[in-house]
DRENDO-1510 file (C-alpha; in Angstrom, 1 decimal, always signed):
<recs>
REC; n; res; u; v; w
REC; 1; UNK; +24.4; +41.2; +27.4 .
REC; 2; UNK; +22.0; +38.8; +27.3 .
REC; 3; UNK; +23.1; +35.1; +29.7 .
REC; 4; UNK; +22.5; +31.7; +27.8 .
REC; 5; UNK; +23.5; +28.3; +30.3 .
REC; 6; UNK; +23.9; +25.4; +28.4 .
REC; 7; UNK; +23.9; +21.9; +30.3 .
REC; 8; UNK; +24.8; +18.7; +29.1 .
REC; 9; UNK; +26.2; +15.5; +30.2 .
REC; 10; UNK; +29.1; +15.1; +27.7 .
REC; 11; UNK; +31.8; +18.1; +25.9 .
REC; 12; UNK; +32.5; +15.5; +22.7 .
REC; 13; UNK; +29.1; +15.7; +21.7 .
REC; 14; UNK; +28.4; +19.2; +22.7 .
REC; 15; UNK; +31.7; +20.4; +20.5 .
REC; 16; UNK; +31.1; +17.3; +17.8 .
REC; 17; UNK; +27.4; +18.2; +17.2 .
REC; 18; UNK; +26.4; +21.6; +18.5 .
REC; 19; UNK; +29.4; +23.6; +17.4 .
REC; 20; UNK; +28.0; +25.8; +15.1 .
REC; 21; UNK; +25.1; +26.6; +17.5 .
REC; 22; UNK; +27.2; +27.6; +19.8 .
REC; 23; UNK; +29.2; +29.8; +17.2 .
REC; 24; UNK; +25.7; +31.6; +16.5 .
REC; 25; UNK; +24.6; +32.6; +19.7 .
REC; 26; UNK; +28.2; +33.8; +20.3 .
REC; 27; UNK; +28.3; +36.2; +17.6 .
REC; 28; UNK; +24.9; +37.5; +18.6 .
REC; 29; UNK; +26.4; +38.5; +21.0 .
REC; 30; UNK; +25.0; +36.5; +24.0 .
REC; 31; UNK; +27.4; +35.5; +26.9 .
REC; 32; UNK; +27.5; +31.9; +27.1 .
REC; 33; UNK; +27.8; +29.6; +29.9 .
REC; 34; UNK; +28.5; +25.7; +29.8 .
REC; 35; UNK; +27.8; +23.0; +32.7 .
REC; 36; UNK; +29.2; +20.2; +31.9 .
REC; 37; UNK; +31.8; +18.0; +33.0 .
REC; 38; UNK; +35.3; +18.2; +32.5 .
REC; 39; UNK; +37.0; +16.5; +29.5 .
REC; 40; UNK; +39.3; +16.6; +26.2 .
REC; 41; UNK; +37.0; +19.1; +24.1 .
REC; 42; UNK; +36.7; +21.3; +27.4 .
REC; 43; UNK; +39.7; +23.5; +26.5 .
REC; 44; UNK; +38.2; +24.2; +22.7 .
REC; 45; UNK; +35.2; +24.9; +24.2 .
REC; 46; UNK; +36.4; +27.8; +26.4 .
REC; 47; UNK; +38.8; +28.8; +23.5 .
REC; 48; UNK; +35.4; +29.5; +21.5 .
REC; 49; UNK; +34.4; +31.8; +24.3 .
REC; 50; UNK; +31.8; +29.6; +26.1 .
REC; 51; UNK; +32.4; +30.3; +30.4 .
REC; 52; UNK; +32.8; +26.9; +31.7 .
REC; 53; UNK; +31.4; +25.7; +34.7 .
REC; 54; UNK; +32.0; +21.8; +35.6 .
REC; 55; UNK; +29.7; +19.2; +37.0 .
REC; 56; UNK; +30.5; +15.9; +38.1 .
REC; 57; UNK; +27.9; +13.3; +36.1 .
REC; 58; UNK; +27.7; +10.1; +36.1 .
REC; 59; UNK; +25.8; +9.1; +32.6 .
REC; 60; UNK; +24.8; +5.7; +33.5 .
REC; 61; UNK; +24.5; +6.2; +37.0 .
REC; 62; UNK; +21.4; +5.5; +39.4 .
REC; 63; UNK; +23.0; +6.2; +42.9 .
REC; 64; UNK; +20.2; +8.7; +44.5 .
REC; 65; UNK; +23.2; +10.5; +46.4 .
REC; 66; UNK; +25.1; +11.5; +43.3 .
REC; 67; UNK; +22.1; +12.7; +41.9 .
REC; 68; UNK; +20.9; +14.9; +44.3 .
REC; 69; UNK; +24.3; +16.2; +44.4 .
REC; 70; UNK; +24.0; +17.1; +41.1 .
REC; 71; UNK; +20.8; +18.6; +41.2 .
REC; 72; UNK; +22.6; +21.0; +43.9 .
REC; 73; UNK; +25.5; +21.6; +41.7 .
REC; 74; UNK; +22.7; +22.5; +39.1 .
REC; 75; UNK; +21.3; +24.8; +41.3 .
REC; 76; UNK; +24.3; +26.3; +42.3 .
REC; 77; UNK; +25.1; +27.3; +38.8 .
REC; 78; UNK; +22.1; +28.5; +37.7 .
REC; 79; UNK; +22.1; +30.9; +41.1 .
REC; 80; UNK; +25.8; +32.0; +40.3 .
REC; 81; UNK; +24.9; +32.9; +36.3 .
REC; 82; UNK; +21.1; +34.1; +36.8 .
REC; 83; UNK; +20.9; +33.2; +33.2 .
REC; 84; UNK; +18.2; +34.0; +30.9 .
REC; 85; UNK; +17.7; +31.0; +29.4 .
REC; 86; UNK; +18.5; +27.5; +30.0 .
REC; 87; UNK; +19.2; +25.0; +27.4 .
REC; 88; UNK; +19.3; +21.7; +28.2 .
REC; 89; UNK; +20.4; +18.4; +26.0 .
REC; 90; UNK; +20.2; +14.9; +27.3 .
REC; 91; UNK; +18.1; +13.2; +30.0 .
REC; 92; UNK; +19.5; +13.9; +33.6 .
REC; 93; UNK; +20.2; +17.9; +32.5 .
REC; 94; UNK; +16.5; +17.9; +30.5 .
REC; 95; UNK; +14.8; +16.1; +34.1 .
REC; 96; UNK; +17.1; +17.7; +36.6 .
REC; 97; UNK; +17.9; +21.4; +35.2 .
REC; 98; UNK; +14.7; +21.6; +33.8 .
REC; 99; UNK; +12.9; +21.1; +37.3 .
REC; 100; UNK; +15.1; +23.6; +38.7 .
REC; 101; UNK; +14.1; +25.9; +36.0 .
REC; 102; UNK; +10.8; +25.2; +36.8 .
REC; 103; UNK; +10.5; +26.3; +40.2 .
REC; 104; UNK; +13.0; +28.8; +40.2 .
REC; 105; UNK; +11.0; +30.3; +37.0 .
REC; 106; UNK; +13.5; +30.6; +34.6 .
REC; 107; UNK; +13.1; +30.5; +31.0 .
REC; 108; UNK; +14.2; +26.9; +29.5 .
REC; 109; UNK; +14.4; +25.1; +26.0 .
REC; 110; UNK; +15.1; +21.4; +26.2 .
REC; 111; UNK; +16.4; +19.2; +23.2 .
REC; 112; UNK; +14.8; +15.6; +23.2 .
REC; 113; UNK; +18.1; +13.9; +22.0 .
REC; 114; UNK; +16.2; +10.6; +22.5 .
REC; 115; UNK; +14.4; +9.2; +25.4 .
REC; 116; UNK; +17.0; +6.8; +26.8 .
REC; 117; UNK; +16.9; +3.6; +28.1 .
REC; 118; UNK; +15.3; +4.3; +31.7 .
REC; 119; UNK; +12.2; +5.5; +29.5 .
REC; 120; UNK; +12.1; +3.3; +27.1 .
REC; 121; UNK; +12.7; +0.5; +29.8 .
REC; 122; UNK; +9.4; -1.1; +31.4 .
REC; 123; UNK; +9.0; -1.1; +35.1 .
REC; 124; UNK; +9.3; +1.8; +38.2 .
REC; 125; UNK; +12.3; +3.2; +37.1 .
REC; 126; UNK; +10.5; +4.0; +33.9 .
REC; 127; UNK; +7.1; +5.4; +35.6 .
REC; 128; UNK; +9.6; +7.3; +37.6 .
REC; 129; UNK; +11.2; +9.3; +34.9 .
REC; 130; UNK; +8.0; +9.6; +32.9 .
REC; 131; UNK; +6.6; +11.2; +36.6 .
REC; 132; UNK; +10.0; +13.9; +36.7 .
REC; 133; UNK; +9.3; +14.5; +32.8 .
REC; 134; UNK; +5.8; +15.2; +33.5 .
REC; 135; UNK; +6.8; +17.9; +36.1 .
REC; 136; UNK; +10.0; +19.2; +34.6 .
REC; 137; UNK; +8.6; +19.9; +31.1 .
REC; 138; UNK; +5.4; +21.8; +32.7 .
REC; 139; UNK; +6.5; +25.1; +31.8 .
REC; 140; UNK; +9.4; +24.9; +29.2 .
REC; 141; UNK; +9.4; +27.5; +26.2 .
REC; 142; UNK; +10.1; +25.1; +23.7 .
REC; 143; UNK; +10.5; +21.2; +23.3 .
REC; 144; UNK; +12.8; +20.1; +20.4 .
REC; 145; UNK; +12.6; +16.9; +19.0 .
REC; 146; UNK; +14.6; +14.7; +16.9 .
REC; 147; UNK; +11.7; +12.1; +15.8 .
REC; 148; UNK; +8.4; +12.0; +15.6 .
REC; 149; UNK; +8.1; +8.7; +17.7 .
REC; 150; UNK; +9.7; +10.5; +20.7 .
REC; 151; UNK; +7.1; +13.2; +19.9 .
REC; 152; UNK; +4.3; +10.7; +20.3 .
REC; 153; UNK; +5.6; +9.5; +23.7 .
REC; 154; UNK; +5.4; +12.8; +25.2 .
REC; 155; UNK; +2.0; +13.5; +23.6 .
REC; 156; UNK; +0.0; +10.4; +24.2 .
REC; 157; UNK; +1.6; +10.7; +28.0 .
REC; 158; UNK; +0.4; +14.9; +28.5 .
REC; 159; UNK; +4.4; +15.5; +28.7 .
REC; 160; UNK; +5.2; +19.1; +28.0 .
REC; 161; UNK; +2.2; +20.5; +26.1 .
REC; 162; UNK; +3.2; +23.7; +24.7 .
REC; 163; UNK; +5.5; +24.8; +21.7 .
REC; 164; UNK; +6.9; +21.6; +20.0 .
REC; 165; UNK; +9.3; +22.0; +17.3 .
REC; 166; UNK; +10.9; +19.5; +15.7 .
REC; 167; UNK; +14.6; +19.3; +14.2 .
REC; 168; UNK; +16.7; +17.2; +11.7 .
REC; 169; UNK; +18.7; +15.7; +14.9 .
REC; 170; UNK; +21.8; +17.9; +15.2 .
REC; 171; UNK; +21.8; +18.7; +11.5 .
REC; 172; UNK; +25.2; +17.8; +9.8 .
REC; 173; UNK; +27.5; +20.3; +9.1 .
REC; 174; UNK; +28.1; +20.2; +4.6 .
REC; 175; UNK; +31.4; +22.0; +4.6 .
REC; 176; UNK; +32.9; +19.4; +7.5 .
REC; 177; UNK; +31.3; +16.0; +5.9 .
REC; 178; UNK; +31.8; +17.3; +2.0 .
REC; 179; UNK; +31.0; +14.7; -0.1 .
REC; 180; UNK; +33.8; +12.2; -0.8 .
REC; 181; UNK; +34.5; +10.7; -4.3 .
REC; 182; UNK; +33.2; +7.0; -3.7 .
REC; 183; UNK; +36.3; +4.8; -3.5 .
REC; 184; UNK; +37.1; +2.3; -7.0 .
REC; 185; UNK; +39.0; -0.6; -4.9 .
REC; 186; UNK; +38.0; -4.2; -5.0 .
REC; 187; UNK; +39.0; -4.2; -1.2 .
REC; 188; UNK; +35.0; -3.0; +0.3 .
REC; 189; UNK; +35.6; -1.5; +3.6 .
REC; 190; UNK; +32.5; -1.1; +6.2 .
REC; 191; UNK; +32.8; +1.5; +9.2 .
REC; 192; UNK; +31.2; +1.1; +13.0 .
REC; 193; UNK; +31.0; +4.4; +14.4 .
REC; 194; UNK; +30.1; +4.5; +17.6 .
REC; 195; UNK; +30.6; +3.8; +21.3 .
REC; 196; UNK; +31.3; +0.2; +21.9 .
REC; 197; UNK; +28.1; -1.3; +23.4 .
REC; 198; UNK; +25.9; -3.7; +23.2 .
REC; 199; UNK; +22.6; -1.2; +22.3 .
REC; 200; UNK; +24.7; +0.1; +20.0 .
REC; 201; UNK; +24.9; -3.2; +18.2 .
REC; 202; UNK; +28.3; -4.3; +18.6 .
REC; 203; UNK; +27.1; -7.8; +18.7 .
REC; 204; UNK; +25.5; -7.9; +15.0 .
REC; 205; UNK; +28.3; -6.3; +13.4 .
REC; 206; UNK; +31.1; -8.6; +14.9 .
REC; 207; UNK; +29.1; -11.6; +14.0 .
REC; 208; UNK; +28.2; -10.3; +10.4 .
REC; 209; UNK; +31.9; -9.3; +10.3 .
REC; 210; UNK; +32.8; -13.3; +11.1 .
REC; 211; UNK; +30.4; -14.6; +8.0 .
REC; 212; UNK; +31.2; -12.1; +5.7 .
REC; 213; UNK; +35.0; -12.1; +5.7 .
REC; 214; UNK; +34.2; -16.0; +5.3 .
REC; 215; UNK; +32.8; -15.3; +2.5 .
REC; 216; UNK; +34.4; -12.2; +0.6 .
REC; 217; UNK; +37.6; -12.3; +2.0 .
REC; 218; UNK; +38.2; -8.8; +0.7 .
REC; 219; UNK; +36.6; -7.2; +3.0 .
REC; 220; UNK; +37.8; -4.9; +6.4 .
REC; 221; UNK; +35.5; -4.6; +9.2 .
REC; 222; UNK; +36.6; -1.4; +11.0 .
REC; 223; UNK; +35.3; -0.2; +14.3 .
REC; 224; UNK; +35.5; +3.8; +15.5 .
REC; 225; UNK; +34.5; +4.4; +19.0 .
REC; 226; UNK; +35.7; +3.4; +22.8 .
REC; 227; UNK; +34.6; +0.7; +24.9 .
REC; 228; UNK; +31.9; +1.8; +27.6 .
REC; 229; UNK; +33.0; +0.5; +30.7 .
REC; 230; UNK; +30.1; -1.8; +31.1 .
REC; 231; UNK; +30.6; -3.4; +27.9 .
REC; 232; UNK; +30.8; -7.4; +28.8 .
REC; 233; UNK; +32.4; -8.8; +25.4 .
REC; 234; UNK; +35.7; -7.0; +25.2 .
REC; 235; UNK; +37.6; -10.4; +25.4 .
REC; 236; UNK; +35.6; -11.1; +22.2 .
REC; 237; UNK; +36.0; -8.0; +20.2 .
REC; 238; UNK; +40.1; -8.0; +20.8 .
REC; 239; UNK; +40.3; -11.3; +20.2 .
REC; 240; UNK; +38.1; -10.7; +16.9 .
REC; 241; UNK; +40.7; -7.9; +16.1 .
REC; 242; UNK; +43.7; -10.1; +16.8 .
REC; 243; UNK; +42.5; -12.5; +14.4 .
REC; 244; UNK; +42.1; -9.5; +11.3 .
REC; 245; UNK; +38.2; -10.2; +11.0 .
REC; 246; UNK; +37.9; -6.8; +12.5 .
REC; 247; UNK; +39.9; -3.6; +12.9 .
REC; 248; UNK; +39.4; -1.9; +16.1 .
REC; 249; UNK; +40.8; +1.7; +16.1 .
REC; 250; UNK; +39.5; +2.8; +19.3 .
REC; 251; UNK; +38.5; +6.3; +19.8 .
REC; 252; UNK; +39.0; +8.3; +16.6 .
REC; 253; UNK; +39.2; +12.4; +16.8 .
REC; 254; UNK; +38.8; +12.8; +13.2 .
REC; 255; UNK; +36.8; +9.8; +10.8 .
REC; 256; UNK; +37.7; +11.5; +7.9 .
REC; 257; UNK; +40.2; +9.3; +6.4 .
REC; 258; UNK; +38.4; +6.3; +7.4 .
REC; 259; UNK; +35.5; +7.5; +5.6 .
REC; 260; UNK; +37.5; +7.9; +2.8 .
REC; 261; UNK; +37.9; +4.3; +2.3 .
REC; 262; UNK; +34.9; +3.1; +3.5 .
REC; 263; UNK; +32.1; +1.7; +0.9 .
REC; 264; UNK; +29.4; +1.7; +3.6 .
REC; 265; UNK; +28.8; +2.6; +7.1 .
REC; 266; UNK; +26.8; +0.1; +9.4 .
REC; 267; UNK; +25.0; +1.1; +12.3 .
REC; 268; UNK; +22.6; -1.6; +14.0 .
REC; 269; UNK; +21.9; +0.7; +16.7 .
REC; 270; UNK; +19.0; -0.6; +18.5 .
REC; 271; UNK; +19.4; +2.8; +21.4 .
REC; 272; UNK; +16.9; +4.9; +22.0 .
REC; 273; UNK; +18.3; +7.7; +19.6 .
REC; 274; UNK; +16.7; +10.8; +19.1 .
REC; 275; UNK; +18.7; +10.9; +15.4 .
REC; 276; UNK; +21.7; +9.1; +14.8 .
REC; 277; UNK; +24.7; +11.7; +14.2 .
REC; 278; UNK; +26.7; +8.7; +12.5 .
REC; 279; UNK; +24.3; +7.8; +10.0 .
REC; 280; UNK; +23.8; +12.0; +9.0 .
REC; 281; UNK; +27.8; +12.5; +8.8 .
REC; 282; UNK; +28.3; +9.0; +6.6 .
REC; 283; UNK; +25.6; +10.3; +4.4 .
REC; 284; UNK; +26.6; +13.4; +4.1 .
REC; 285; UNK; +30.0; +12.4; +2.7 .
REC; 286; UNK; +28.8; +10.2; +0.2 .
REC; 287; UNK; +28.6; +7.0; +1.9 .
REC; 288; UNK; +25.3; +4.6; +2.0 .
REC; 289; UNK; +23.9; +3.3; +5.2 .
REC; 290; UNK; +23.3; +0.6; +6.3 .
REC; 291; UNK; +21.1; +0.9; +9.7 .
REC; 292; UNK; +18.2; -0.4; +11.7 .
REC; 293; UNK; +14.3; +0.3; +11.6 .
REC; 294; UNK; +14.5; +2.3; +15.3 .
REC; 295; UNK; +13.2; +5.6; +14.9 .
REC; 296; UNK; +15.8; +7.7; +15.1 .
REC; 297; UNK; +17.9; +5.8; +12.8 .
REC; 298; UNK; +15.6; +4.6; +9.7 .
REC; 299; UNK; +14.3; +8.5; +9.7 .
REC; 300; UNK; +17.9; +9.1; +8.2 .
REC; 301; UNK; +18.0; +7.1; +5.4 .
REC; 302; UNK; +15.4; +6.2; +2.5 .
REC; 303; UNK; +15.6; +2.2; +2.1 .
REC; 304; UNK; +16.4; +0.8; -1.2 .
REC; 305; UNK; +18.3; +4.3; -2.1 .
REC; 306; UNK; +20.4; +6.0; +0.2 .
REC; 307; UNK; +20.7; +2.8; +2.2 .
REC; 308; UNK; +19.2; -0.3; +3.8 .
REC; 309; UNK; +17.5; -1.1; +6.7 .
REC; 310; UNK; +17.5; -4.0; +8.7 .
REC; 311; UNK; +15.6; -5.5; +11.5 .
REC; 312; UNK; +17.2; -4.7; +15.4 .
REC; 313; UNK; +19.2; -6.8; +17.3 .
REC; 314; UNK; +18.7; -9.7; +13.9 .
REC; 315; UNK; +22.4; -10.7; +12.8 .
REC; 316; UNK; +21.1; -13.0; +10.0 .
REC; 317; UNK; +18.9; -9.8; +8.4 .
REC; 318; UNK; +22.3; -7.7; +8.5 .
REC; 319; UNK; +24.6; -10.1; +6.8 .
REC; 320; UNK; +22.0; -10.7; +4.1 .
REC; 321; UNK; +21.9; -7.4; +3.4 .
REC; 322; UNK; +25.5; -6.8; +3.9 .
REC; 323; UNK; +25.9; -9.3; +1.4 .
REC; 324; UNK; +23.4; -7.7; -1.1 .
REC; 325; UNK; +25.2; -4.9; -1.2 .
REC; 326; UNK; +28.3; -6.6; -2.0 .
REC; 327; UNK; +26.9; -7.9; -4.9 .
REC; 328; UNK; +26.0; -4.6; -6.1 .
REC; 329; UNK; +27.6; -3.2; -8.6 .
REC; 330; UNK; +29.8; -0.7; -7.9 .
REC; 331; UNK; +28.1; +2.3; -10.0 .
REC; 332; UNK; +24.6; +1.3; -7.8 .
REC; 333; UNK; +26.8; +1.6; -4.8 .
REC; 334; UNK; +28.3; +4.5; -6.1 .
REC; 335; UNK; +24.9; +6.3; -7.0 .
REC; 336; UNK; +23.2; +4.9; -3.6 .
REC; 337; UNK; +26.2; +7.2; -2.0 .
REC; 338; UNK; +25.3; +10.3; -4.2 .
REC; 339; UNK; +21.8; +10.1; -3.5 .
REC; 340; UNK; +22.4; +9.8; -0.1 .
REC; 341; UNK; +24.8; +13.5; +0.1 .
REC; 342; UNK; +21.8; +15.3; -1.9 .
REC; 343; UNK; +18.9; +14.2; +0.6 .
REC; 344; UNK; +21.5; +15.4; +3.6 .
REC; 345; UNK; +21.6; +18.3; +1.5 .
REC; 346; UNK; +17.6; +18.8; +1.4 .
REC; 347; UNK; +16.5; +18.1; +4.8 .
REC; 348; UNK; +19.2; +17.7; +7.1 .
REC; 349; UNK; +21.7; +20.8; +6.8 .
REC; 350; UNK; +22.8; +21.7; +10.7 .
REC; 351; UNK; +22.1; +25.4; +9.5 .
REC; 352; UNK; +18.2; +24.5; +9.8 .
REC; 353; UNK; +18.9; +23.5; +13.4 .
REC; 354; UNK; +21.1; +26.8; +14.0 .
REC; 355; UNK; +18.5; +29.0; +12.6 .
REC; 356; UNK; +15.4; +27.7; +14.7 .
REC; 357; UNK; +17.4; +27.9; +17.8 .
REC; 358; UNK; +18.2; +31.7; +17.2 .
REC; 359; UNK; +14.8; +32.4; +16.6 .
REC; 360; UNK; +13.2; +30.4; +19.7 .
REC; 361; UNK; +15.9; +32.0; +22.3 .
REC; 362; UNK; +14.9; +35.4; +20.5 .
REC; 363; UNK; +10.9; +34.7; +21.0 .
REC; 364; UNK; +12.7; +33.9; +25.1 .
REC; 365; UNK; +15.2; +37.0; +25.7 .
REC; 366; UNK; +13.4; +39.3; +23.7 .
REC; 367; UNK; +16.6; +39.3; +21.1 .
</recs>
C-alpha cells in the first residue's frame, strides 16, 4: 500500500477543512500518516484511520532552537514512514518539510493556505523566508494555491516554477453548510467567526458593534472563536460583552445554530489568507458576507450581491456598510443570501478540491 504523510501545524483545521480529503485518499486505499501536534480533533482523526505521529509547533514562534528541533522531528518522521508523498499545509511544514523533502528526494505537494505574516511583513525576516521558499519549493510536484495574488508572489519572485494548480481554498462541504432558510425576525444578528486577533479584525467589529447597537438597538453582535494568546485587548472585548454590545461565545465546535440566526456574517480579516473558510461556510448556508478587499477574502464573495466589501483595517467603511445593509429590505437580504449558496454551489464545492488532489498524488505514486 501506497504511504501518504501529511503535516500541518494545527488538527482543528486539518479535521474542519480537509476532512473529506482525507476520507478520499483513505478509501483509495493509501495508508495515511499525520504530523501534527497533539490536540482535541487528534482522537477523530485516528478514529478515521489516519496514523498519528505528533510534533511539538509553535505557530507563532521565532525561537531558532525550537525550530531546528522541529525540523529534526520532521526528519525523523519522514525517515520512520519512508512515505511516498508528502503533503504539506501551512508555512513552517510547507518551508521546513518541504526542504527536507527536497534533499532527501521525496515526492511533495504543498498547499499555499496563504503566505502569512513573516512574508507578507517587510524587512529580513521576510527576505529570509522568501530565501527558504525559494529553496524548498525547487523541486515540489505540485503547488496549490488558494488565490491568484499568492500566485503572483511566487511567480514574479521565481518561487517554485513547475506545476501550479489552483483551488477554491478548502472547498466547502454542501451537505455540512446546507443552505438555511433566511431567518424573518426583526432582531438582525451578525456573526464573527474566527480566532480572536487583531489581523483578524477584532478591532473594526467591536467598534462597529458600539455604533450600531447605538443606533439599531435590535441588533446582537456575536463573536465565535478563542482568544490568541497574544491578543492585547481582552480587557476590552469582556468588558464589551459585559455590557451586552457584544456576545462572546468563545470557541464554538459546531456554528450551526448560530448561523441559524444570524442575518450576516462579518469578517474584516485583514490576514494574509489564502481563502477564508468562514466566508465559504456562511455562504454556503445562505448567509451574505460582509468581508474585506484582501485577496483571499473579496475572491469569495461578488460585491453588491452575495455580499459587501469594505476597505481593511477602516471601522467607519464597515459600519456604513453594516448600516446599509440594515436598511435593506429584508427580501434583498434574503435574496443576497440565496445568491450567495448558488455561487458556493458553482465554484466552490470542496469535491473540486478532493478530486484534484486524487488526481495530482495519482500523477506522484503512480495510483
Amino acid at each position: 500500500m501506497k504511504k501518504i504523510l501529511i503535516v500541518t501545524n494545527f488538527d482543528v483545521g486539518l479535521y474542519n477543512f480537509r476532512k473529506e480529503v482525507l476520507e478520499a485518499l483513505l478509501a483509495v486505499p493509501y495508508e495515511l500518516h499525520i504530523a501534527l501536534p497533539d490536540g482535541q480533533f487528534v482522537p477523530k482523526l485516528k478514529e478515521m484511520g489516519c496514523i498519528f505521529h505528533e510534533t511539538e509547533l509553535n505557530r507563532r514562534g521565532k525561537n531558532p532552537l525550537q525550530e531546528l528541533s522541529l525540523m529534526k522531528q520532521y526528519r525523523q518522521i519522514i525517515k520512520e514512514v519512508r512515505p511516498d508523498v508528502v503533503l504539506t499545509y501551512t508555512i513552517k511544514p510547507n518551508l521546513y518539510a518541504g526542504s527536507l523533502c527536497r534533499l532527501m528526494k521525496i515526492p511533495y505537494i504543498t498547499n499555499i493556505t496563504g503566505l502569512g505574516t513573516a512574508v507578507e511583513g517587510d524587512g529580513i525576516l521576510q527576505h529570509m523566508t522568501t530565501a527558504v521558499y525559494r529553496f524548498a519549493m525547487k523541486k515540489v510536484s505540485c503547488l496549490f494555491f488558494q488565490n491568484a495574488s499568492n500566485e503572483q508572489y511566487f511567480v514574479k519572485r521565481k518561487i517554485g516554477p513547475g506545476r501550479h494548480v489552483m483551488l477554491p481554498g478548502s472547498g466547502v462541504n454542501l451537505e455540512r453548510y446546507a443552505y438555511l432558510e433566511y431567518p424573518r425576525e426583526e432582531k438582525c444578528e451578525f456573526l464573527f467567526i474566527s480566532r480572536v486577533m487583531k489581523e483578524k479584525g477584532i478591532e473594526q467589529y467591536l467598534e462597529t458593534a458600539q455604533a450600531v447597537k447605538e443606533k439599531y438597538p435590535q441588533t446582537e453582535f456575536h463573536i465565535l472563536g478563542f482568544c490568541e494568546e497574544d491578543y492585547e485587548n481582552r480587557d476590552k472585548l469582556m468588558q464589551l460583552n459585559e455590557q451586552g454590545i457584544v456576545q462572546f461565545h468563545g470557541m464554538i465546535e459546531d456554528i450551526h445554530p448560530f448561523l441559524k440566526r444570524s442575518q450576516c456574517t462579518i469578517h474584516p480579516s485583514f490576514y494574509p489568507e489564502g481563502m477564508s473558510n468562514v466566508c465559504l461556510e456562511s455562504q454556503a448556508s445562505g448567509r451574505p458576507v460582509i468581508t474585506t478587499r484582501r485577496p483571499g477574502c473579496a475572491d469569495t464573495i461578488e460585491d453588491g450581491v452575495t455580499g459587501f466589501l469594505v476597505h481593511e483595517q477602516d471601522a467607519a467603511d464597515l459600519i456604513r456598510k453594516v448600516e446599509h445593509f440594515l436598511e435593506m429590505p429584508w427580501e434583498e437580504r434574503a435574496e443576497m443570501g440565496r445568491r450567495a449558496r448558488v455561487r458556493m454551489e458553482e465554484k466552490f464545492d470542496r469535491k473540486i478540491v478532493v478530486e484534484k488532489y486524487l488526481h495530482e498524488i495519482a500523477a506522484v505514486v503512480g495510483k
